[in-house]
N, C-alpha and C positions, 0 to 999 in steps of 0.2 A: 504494500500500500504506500505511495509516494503522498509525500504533505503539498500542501501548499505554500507556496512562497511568503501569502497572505498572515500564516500561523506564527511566521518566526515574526514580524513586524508589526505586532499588536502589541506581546509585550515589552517590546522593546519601543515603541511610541508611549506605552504607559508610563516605562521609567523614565524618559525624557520630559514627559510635563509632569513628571511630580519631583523631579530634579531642581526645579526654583522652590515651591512648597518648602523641599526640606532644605536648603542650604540657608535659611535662616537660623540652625541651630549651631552653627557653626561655636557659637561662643557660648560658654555656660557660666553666667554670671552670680560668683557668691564671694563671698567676703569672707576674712579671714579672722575670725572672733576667738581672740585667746588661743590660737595654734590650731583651732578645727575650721575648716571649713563649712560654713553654711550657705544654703539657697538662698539668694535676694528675693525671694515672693515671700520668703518665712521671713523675713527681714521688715517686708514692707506689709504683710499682714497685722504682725504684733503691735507695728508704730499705730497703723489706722485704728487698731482697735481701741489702742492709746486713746489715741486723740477723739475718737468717737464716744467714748464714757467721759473724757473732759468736757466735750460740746453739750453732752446729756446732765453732767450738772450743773452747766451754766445758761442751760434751758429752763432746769427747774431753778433753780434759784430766781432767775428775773421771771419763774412761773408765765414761759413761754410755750411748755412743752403741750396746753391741752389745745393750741392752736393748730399742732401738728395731728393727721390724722392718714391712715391708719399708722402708727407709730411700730407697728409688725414690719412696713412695708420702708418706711423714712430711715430708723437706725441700720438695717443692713445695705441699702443703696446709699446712707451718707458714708459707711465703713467703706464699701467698693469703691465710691469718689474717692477716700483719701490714699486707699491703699494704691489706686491707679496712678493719683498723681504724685504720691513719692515714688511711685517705680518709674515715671518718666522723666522727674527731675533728677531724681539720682544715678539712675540705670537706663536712659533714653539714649538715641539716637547721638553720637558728638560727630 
């Protein structure tokens, strides 16, 4: 049974457009904490969360927070805001 020309150039068309996909992994960015290495997303998750229970008690304190609603849905999409924007100031694009 002879193949087709057709068989050998399909996966090898697949690995050529998913060749740009992955060459963005090329670098693996973690920081060097006390002689271990850790992941910059565990870096910028811990900060956000940080800063996201400081936002939350300076909401209740100037008792801002009953203005916010569903508060289920605001504290984890203001955590995702900050964790996004320390990983692009710190770990973006130079």
């Amino acid at each position: 049974m002879t193949r087709s020309p057709h068989c050998f150039f399909r996966p090898c068309l697949l690995v050529l457009l998913a060749l740009p996909a992955v060459s963005g992994c090329a670098r693996n960015p973690s920081m060097d904490i006390l002689g271990s290495y850790f992941p910059a997303w565990a870096f910028c998750i811990a900060l956000a969360s940080f800063l996201t229970l400081i936002v939350r008690q300076i909401l209740r304190r100037f008792d801002w927070e009953y203005q916010l609603a569903p508060l289920v849905l605001i504290y984890p999409c203001l955590a995702l805001f900050f964790c996004l924007s320390i990983w692009l100031v710190l770990f973006g694009v130079r």
